[in-house]
N, C-alpha and C positions, 0 to 999 in steps of 0.2 A: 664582315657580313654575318660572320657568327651571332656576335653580339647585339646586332638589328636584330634579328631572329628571336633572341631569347628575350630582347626589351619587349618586343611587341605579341609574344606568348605570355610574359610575364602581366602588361597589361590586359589584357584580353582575360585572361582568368582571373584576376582582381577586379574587375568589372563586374564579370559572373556570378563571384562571391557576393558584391555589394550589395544584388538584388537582390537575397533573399527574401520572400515571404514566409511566415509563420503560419500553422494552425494548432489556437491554443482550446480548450475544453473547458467548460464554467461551471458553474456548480450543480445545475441544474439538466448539464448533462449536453448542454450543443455548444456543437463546433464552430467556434471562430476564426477568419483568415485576417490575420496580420501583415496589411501590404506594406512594403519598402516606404511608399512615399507618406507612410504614416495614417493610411486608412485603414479603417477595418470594416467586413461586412459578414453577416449570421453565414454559415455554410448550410448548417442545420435551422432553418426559420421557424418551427414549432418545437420546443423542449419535449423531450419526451417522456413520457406520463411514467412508465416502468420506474427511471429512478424517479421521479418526483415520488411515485407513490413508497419505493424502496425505502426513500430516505426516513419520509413520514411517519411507515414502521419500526423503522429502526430509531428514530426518538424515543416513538410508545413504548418499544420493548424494553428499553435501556432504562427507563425506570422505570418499568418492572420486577421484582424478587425474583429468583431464580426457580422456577417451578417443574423440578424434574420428576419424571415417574420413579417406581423402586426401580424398572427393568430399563433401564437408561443407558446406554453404552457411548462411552466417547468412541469418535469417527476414529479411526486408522488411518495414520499418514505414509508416507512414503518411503522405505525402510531405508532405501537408494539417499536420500537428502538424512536423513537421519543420520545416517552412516560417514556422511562429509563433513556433519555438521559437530561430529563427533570432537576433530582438531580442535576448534574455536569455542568449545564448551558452548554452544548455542543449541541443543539438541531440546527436545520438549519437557525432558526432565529439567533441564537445563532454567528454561523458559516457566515450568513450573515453581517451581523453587524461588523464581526470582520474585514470582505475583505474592507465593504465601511470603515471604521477608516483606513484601510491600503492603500487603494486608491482614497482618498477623497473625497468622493460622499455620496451621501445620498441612504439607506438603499434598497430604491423604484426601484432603479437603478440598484443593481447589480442582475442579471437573471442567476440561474443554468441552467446550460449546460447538465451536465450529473455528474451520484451521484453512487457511489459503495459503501456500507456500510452496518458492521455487529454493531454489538452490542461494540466490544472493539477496532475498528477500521474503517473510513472513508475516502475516496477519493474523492472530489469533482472540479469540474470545473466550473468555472462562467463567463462572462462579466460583468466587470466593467469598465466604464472609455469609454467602445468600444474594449477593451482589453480582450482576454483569457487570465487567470489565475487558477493555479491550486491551491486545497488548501488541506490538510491534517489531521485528524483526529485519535488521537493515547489515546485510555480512554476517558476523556473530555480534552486534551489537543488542540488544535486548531493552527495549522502552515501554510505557506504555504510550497507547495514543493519546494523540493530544498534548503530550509536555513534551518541552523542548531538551528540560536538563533532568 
């Protein structure tokens, strides 16, 4: 009897499993629902303009030269992630250091821009060189955007 019992729980949640649906996100910024029986329909029916217009910026800007004032201050991050991040040599010094070896400049030189960053992941943006670059932070892993190796 047992064993009736555990086949027919055992099916019934393998069933449940099987249907899932997906909602995945495009580039563009709307939501897709990914149904089991292999269709898909918009969630989101109009993209929305915020990031369209985001992205658009962030082209312009990126080739653009780095054009800071004298009285320029990089943002202040989080002393609390800094402090964890200490372990794994991932800290912004850390992250610094790695942009000037990647664009030949000395350490003094390269100035955050702007910094997104939780505790097992970071996004960051610097001038170097006179150059925006973006760079990436996955655990203490350290890349920049965009390259895979």
């Amino acid at each position: 009897m047992k064993s009736i019992v555990f086949l027919l729980l055992f099916f019934i949640t393998s069933a449940t499993f099987a249907q899932n649906n997906y909602i995945v996100k495009t580039e563009d910024g709307r939501r897709v629902l990914l149904k089991a029986d292999y269709t898909w329909e918009y969630i989101d029916a109009v993209p929305k303009e915020g990031n369209k217009i985001d992205i658009n910026h962030a082209v312009a800007k990126s080739d653009d030269a780095c054009n800071l004032g004298s009285d320029y201050e990089e943002p202040k991050l989080n002393g609390k992630i800094q402090s964890q991040l200490k372990k794994g040599r991932a800290t912004i010094d850390d992250v610094k250091a790695k942009v000037a070896k990647d664009y030949n400049c000395a350490v003094e030189e390269v100035i955050l821009l702007s910094a997104s960053e939780q505790k097992s992941k970071g996004r960051y943006q610097f001038c170097a060189n006179g150059k925006k670059v973006d760079y990436k932070r996955t655990g203490f892993t350290i890349i920049e955007n965009g390259k895979l190796f």
